[in-house]
N, C-alpha and C positions, 0 to 999 in steps of 0.2 A: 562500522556504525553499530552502534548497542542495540539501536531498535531492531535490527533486520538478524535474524539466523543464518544459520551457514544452509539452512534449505530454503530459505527466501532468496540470499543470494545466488544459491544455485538456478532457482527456477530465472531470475532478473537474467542471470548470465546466461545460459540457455536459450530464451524467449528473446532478449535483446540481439543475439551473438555478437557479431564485431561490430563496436561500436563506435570505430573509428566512420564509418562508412557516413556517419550522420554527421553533417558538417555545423548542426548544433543540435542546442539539446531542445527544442520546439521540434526538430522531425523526429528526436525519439520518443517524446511526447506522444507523435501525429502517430506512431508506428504501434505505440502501445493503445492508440484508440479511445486519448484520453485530451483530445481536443474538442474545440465548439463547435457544433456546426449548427445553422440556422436554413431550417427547408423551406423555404419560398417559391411561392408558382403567381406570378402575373401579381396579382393585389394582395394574395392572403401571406402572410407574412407568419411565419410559427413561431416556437419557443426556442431557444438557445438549447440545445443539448448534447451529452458525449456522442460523439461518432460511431465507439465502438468498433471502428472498423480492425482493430487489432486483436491480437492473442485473447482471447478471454481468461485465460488460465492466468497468464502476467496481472490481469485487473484483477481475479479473485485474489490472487496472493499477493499485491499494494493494497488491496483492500483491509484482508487480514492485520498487514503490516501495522497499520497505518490505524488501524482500533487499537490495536497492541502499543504503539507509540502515543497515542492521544491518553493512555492511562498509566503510562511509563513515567515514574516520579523524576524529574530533573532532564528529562526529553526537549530535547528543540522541537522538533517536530510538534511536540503535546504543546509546547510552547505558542506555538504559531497558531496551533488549531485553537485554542483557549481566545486567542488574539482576535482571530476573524467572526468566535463567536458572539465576546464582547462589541463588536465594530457591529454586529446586527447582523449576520451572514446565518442562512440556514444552517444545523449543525451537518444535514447531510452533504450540502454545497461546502463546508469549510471541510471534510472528508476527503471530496474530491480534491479542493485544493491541495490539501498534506501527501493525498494518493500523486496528486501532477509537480508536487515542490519533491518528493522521493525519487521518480524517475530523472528526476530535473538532477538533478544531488548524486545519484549514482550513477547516473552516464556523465556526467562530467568527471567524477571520481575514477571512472574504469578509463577513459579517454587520457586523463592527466597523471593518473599514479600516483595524485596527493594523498596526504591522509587526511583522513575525514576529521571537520572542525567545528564543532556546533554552532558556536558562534556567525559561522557564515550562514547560515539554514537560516536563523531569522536573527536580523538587527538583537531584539527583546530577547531572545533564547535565556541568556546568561542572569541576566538582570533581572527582569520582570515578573517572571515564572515563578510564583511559590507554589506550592501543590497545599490548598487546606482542605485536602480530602485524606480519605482514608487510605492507606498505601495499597497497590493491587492485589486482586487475589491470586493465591498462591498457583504456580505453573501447571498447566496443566501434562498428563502424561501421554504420550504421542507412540501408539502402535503401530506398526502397518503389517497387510495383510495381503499376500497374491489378490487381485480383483476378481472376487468370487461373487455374484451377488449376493446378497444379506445373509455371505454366512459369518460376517463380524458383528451381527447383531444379536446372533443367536452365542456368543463369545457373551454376552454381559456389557457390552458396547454403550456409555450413555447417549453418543450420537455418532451417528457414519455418518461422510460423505466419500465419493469419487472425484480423486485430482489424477487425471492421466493413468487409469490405469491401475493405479493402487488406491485399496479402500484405507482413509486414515482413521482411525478412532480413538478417539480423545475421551478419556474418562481423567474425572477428580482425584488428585492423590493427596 
């Protein structure tokens, strides 16, 4: 898949592991904590929200993904989100959907050993999709650091974060 890195795939493969174990792809969904849940007690009825009960790590990096695809020129995925946004769906709500249609897409993908087809991601992917924006901005460049607290800041770092362990810093090239 174009949109995903070979370190997105790594954390998906990882975080997932065997994926046969899911006898569809709504429990790996459920697994990555990216289902609905609705908290109700007696009368009071709340709001539809993610569960979260999965990996956090797995949801930061579909997340990441999943921006990185919504601005990816000729993207299914960007496809689909552009789609739901049109249809009147929040842009963070169409977000999650593209975050729950990725998991959807690559557990079935590691399960069956097909190769990936854009086309099947959304009906419109192929067709519909013109991009009349401006094309993305150029990649950004990805260090990594033993996890030392903020000594990649004191490096010229434009921003750290902590994924497991290793500090990543991304600056503009």
């Amino acid at each position: 898949m174009p949109e995903l890195g070979p370190k997105t795939v790594a954390v998906l493969r990882a975080e997932l592991g065997e994926v046969d174990r899911f006898s569809c792809t709504d429990q790996a969904v459920a697994y990555a904590g990216m289902d609905i849940e609705i908290k109700e007690s007696g009368k009071l009825k709340g709001k539809a929200k993610l569960s979260k009960r999965g990996s956090g790590l797995l949801r930061q990096i579909l997340y990441l993904a999943a921006i990185r695809s919504i601005h990816l020129e000729g993207s299914a995925f960007g496809a689909y989100y552009h789609h739901l946004v049109e249809r009147g769906l929040k842009k963070m709500s169409a977000v999650m959907a593209v975050m729950r249609k990725m998991v959807r897409v690559t557990t079935h993908l590691m399960k069956t050993g097909e190769d990936y087809d854009p086309g099947k991601v959304w009906v419109g992917a192929v067709s519909e999709w013109a991009p009349t924006r401006s094309p993305p901005p150029p990649t950004l460049g990805i260090t990594l650091w033993p996890a030392v607290p903020h000594r990649a800041a004191s490096r010229g770092a434009s921003y750290t974060s902590k994924l497991s362990g290793i500090f990543v810093c991304l600056s503009g090239s």
